[in-house]
N, C-alpha and C positions, 0 to 999 in steps of 0.2 A: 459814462454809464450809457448803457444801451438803451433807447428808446424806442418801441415799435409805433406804427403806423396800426388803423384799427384792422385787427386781424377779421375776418367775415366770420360770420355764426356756420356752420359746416352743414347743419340739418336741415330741412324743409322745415319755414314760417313764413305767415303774411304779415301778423301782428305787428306790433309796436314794437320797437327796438332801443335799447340800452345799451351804455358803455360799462365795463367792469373795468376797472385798473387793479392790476396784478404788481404788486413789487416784488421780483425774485431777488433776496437778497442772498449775497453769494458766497460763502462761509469761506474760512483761509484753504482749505485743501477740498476739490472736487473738481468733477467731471467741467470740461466746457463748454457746454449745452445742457439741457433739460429739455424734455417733454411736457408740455401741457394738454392734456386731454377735456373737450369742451361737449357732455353731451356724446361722445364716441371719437368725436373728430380730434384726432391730435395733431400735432404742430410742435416741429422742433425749434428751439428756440433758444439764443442765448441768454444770459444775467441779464436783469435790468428792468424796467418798467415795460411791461406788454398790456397792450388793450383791446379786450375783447369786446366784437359786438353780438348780443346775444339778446332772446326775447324781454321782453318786459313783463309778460302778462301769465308768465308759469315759471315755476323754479328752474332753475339751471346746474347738473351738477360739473364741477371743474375739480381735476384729480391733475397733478403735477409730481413728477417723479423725474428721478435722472437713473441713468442709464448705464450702466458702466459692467460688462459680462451677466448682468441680473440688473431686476428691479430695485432701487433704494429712496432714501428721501422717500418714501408714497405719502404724502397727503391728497384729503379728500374733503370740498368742503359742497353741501348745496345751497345754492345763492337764494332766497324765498323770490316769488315776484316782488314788483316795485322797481326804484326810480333806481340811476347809477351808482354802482357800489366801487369801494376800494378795498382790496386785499394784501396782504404780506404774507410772502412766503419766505420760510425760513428753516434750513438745514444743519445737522449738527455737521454733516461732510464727512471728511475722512480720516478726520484728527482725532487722536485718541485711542486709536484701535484700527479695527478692523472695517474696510466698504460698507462688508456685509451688517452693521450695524448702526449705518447712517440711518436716522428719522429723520422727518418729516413735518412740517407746523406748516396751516395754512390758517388764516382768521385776516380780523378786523387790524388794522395798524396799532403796535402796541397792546396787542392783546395774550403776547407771552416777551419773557426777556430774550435778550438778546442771544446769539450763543454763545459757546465759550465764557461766559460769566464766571460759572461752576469752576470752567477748569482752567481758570487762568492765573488764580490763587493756587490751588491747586498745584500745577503745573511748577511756576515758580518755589513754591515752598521745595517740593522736592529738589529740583536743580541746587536750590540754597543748601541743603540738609545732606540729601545725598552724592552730592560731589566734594566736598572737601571729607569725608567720611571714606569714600572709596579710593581717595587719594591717600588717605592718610594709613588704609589697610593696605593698598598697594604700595607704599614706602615701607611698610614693618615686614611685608610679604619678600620684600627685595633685601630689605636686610639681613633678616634672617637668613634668607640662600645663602647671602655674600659672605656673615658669618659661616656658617657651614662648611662651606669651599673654602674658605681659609684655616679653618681647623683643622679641615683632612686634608691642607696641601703641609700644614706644621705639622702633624702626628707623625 
């Protein structure tokens, strides 16, 4: 896993300065990079833990989204002042559907589930349900023809 170095605050400050740890956790299907926007300033960035350094003594907002022909994943969180904070960031990606419908979590660690939770029972049940189902219309579908052509090759 990817570990950055502290990234610099992008804006004009003298104040006191803080670390934020960011975990971008990186879902089964998505782009190979993200964006992280800090205050204006963005930075591209692979998976993995990034560390921002940023004021202490006034909120800070941090938006991270990934990129891929359009905007997706957009989470947005503002950090309040105070001491170093930790974040998780967490995407549904691009399983399930369509890009166009990846979201976006950013918060405190463990402050939503995982993803893929939902649909990995889900997921499964169907494969179990609807594959011996489709196979089993697909052999009735084939016999049938097979009868047919042999009734009009004996007529």
């Amino acid at each position: 896993m990817y570990t950055s170095a502290l990234i610099p605050y992008g804006g004009y400050h003298v104040g006191p300065r803080r670390t934020v740890t960011v975990n971008l956790c990186r879902p089964r299907f998505s782009p190979e990079g993200l964006h992280i926007n800090v205050d204006g300033s963005t930075h591209v960035l692979p998976w993995g833990v990034v560390n921002l350094d940023v004021p202490a003594d006034r909120p800070v907002t941090i938006t991270v989204f990934q990129l891929a022909q359009h905007i997706t994943g957009l989470a947005t969180i503002v950090v309040p002042p105070g001491p170093s904070a930790e974040l998780e960031y967490r995407s549904t990606g691009f399983f399930g559907g369509s890009h166009y419908n990846a979201r976006g979590q950013i918060g405190p660690p463990g402050s939503f589930p995982a993803p893929y939770r939902d649909h990995t029972l889900r997921n499964r049940l169907l494969v179990v349900i609807l594959v011996p189902i489709a196979t089993v219309v697909l052999f009735v579908v084939v016999m049938a023809v097979l009868i047919a052509i042999l009734a009009a090759a004996a007529a």
